[in-house]
GULUM-282296 format. One line per 3 residues: number of its first residue (from 1); for each residue x, y, z of C-alpha. Coordinates in steps of 0.5 Angstrom, whole numbers. Last residue first. Layout:
! residues N
NUM = X/Y/Z  ...
//
This chain:
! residues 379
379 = -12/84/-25  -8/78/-29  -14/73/-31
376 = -12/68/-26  -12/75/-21  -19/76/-24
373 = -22/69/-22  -19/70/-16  -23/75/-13
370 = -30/71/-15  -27/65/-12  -27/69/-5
367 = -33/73/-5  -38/68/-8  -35/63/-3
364 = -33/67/3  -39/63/8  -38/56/4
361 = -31/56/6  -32/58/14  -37/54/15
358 = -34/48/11  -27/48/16  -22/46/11
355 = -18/39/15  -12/39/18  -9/32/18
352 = -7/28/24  -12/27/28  -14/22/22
349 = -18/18/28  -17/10/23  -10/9/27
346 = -6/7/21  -7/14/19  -6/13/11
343 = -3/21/8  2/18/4  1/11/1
340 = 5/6/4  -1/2/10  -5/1/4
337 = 0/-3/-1  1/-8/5  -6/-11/6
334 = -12/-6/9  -14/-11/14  -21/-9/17
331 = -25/-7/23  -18/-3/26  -17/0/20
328 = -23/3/19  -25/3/11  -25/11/8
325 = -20/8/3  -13/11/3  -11/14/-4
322 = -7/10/-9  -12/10/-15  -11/2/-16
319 = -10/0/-9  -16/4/-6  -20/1/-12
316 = -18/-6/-10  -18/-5/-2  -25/-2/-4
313 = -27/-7/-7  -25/-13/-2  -28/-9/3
310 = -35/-8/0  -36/-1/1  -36/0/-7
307 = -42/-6/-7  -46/-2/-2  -45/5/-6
304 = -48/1/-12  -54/-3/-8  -55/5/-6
301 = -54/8/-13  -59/2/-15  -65/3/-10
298 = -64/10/-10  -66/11/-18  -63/20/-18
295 = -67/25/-17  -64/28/-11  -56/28/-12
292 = -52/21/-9  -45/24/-6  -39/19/-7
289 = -34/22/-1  -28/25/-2  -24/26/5
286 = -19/33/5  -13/35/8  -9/41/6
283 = -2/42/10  -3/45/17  5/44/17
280 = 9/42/10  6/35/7  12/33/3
277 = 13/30/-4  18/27/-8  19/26/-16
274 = 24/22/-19  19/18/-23  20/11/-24
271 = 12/10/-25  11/7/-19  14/15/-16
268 = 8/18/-21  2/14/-19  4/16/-12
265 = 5/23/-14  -3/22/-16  -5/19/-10
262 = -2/25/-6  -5/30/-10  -1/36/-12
259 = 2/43/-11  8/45/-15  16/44/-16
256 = 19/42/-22  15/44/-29  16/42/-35
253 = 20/36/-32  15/31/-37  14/27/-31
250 = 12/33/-27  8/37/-33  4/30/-34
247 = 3/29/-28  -1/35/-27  -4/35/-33
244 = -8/28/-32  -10/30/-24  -14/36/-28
241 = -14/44/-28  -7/46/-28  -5/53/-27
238 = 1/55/-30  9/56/-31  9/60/-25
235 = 13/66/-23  8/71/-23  1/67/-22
232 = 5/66/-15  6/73/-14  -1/74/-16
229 = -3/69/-10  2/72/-5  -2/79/-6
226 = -8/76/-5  -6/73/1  -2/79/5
223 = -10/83/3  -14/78/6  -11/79/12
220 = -15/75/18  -14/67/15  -18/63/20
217 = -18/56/17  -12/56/13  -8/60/19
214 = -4/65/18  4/65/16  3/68/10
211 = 5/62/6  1/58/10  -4/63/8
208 = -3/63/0  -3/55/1  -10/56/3
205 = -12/61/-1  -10/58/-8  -12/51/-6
202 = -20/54/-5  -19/59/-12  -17/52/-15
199 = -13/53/-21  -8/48/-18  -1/50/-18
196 = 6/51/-23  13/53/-22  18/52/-26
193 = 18/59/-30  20/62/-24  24/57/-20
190 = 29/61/-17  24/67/-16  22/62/-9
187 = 15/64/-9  11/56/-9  18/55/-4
184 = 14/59/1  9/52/3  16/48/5
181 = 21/53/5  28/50/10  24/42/9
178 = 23/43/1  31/45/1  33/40/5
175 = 29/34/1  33/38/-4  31/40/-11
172 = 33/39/-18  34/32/-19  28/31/-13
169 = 23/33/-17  18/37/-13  10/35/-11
166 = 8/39/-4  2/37/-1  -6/36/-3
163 = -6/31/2  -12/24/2  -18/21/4
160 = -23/16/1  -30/14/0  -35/17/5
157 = -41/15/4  -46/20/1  -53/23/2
154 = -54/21/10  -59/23/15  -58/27/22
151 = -60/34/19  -57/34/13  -51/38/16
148 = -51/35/22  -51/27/19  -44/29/14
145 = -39/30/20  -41/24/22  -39/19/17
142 = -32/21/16  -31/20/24  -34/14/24
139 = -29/11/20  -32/6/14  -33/-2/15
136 = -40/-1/18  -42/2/11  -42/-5/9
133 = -49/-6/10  -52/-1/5  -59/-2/4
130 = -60/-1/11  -56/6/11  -63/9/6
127 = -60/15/4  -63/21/3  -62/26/-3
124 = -58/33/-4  -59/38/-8  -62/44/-5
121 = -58/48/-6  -56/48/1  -55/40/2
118 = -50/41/-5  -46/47/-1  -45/42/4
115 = -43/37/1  -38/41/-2  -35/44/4
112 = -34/36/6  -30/36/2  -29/33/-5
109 = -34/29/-9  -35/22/-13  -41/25/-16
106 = -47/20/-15  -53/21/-21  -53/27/-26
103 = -59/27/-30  -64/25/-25  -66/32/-24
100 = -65/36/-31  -59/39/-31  -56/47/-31
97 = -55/46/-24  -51/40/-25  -47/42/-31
94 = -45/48/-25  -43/45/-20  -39/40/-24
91 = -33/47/-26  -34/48/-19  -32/42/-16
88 = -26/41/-21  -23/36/-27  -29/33/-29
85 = -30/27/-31  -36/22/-34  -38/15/-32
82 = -44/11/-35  -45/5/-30  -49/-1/-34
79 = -54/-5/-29  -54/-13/-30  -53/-14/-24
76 = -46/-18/-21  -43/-16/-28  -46/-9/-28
73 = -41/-8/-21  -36/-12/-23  -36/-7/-29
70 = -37/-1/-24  -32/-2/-18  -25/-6/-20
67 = -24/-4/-27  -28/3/-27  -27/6/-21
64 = -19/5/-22  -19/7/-29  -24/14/-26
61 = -17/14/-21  -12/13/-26  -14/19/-31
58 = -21/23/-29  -24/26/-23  -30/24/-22
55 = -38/23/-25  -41/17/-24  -49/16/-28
52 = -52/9/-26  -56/5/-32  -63/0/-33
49 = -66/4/-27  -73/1/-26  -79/7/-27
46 = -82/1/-32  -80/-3/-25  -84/2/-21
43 = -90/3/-25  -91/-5/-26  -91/-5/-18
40 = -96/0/-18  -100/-4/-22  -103/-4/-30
37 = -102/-10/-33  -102/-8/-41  -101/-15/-42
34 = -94/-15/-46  -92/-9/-42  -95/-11/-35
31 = -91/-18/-37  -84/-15/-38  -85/-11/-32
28 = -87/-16/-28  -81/-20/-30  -76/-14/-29
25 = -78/-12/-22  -79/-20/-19  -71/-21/-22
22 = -68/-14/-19  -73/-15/-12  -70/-22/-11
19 = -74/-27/-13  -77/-34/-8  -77/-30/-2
16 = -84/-31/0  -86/-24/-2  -83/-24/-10
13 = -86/-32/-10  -92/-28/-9  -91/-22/-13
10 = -90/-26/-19  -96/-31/-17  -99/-25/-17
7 = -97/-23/-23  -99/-28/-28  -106/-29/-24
4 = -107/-22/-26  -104/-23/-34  -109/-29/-36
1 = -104/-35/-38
//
């Protein structure tokens, strides 16, 4: 058959419905290959993306993604999601600024600070919400604090939302114990050697300042911070750098008290742990969202970010990794896990948790995260 006719009756079923754009992409280009074709329909399929980059936190929240996200997901449509970790933002900053565009493709993000570090770098792509119908389903609010920063448009979803709150092993430490101190037990000499936290310069400042009296998001003396961040290093056992360590150090009763995320506790407490956690007044909430980097295949991240959002997907993956969905309560039924997982708002306002001001944050960053770093290192 002579190759133009070829196409255009390929492009004609394509325009009249008849072939979904995947099915029409892949048969053209198949065709330009065997025929030397030449149209900007073949450059594009050539250009098709055959896999998806995700990079997340790891452990039972990668597991999660993995068996109720990504392999449905390439079952559906043949596209392959390859998944790579990281144990902190910082730390998968820097791979990407170091990459080539299109090297790393959607991260699964903390904070909206994070986002706004990405936007500023220049990092950040545009979504095309029509390609993402189930963004219908998700909280207003985690949308709309995004839109500003990148000037009305959207490069993520939100996806989740949870507390990094206070973890302790109940054989040890009281339910009243954890009341009476709350934040300053992270600097009870009692425990010393038993006393871990994240190695995280913004989660040092904020647990540093409840600890001080001051408030996460307006700290004013520095100096009263710094000094209970050298206390905590003092007494501590260490800092944890992944979700996988800081279970590891709880289950194994190294260590008895420390900071930690809620889902990760959760986990733990499913396991038969007896672990308890709290979230003390003005503790840290935060909602992570699935960031698409500029440079990557918008077709397929945004089909991708569609199917995450699909209810039942997000109500499977929400169960699997023990974080609340961004999904509205009030649009969508949760079912019964969802509604026992810490930091779920039955509500869908989340008016309740006290978010990090990414102005403030992003502002102090440099100066901030270089400090700790020497105090991590013993000045």
């Amino acid at each position: 058959m002579d190759s133009t006719k070829r196409y255009e009756r390929l492009r004609e079923r394509y325009l009249n419905g008849d072939l979904d754009r995947r099915v029409f992409l892949g048969l053209i280009g198949a065709a330009g290959l065997a025929y030397g074709v030449r149209t900007p329909f073949v450059r594009e399929a050539r250009a098709a993306a055959s896999e998806v980059r995700f990079d997340g936190w790891g452990g039972v929240v990668s597991e999660a993604f993995r068996e109720y996200a990504f392999d449905p997901y390439t079952e559906k449509t043949g596209v392959k999601v390859v998944d790579g970790t990281f144990g902190g933002g910082d730390e998968y900053l820097s791979r990407v600024k170091a990459s080539q565009p299109g090297g790393y493709n959607i991260a699964h993000l903390s904070g909206v600070f994070d986002y706004a570090r990405y936007a500023g770098l220049g990092l950040a792509s545009e979504l095309n919400e029509d390609n993402i119908p189930n963004l219908k389903y998700v909280i207003p609010k985690l949308v709309d604090v995004f839109r500003p920063i990148t000037g009305g448009k959207i490069s993520c979803v939100p996806y989740d939302y949870g507390t990094t709150g206070l973890a302790f092993n109940r054989k040890h430490i009281s339910e009243d114990e954890m009341k009476e101190k709350g934040a300053k037990i992270l600097l009870d000499e009692t425990y010393k050697g038993k006393i871990a936290g994240w190695s995280d310069w913004r989660t040092r400042i904020w647990y540093a300042s409840l600890q001080t009296g001051q408030d996460p998001n307006n700290a004013t003396d520095m100096d009263a911070i710094w000094e209970a961040i050298r206390t905590h290093r003092d007494l501590s056992l260490k800092y944890w750098t992944s979700g996988a360590e800081l279970m590891s150090l709880l289950a194994e009763e190294e260590i008895y008290v420390t900071e930690g995320w809620s889902g990760r506790i959760y986990a733990l407490q499913e396991q038969g742990h007896d672990i308890g956690y709290m979230d003390p007044p003005n503790g840290f909430g935060w909602q992570e969202c699935l960031f698409v980097l500029k440079g990557s295949p918008m077709p397929e991240c945004e089909e991708l970010l569609n199917f995450m959002l699909a209810p039942e997907t997000s109500i499977a993956v929400a169960e699997g990794q023990n974080y609340p969905p961004a999904l509205d309560p009030q649009k969508v039924d949760l079912g019964k896990k969802i509604p026992t997982l810490p930091a779920f708002d039955p509500t869908g306002t989340l008016a309740g948790l006290t978010f990090a001001d990414p102005e403030y944050w992003n502002g102090h960053e440099a100066e901030w995260s270089k400090e700790f770093g020497r105090i991590q290192k013993g000045y």
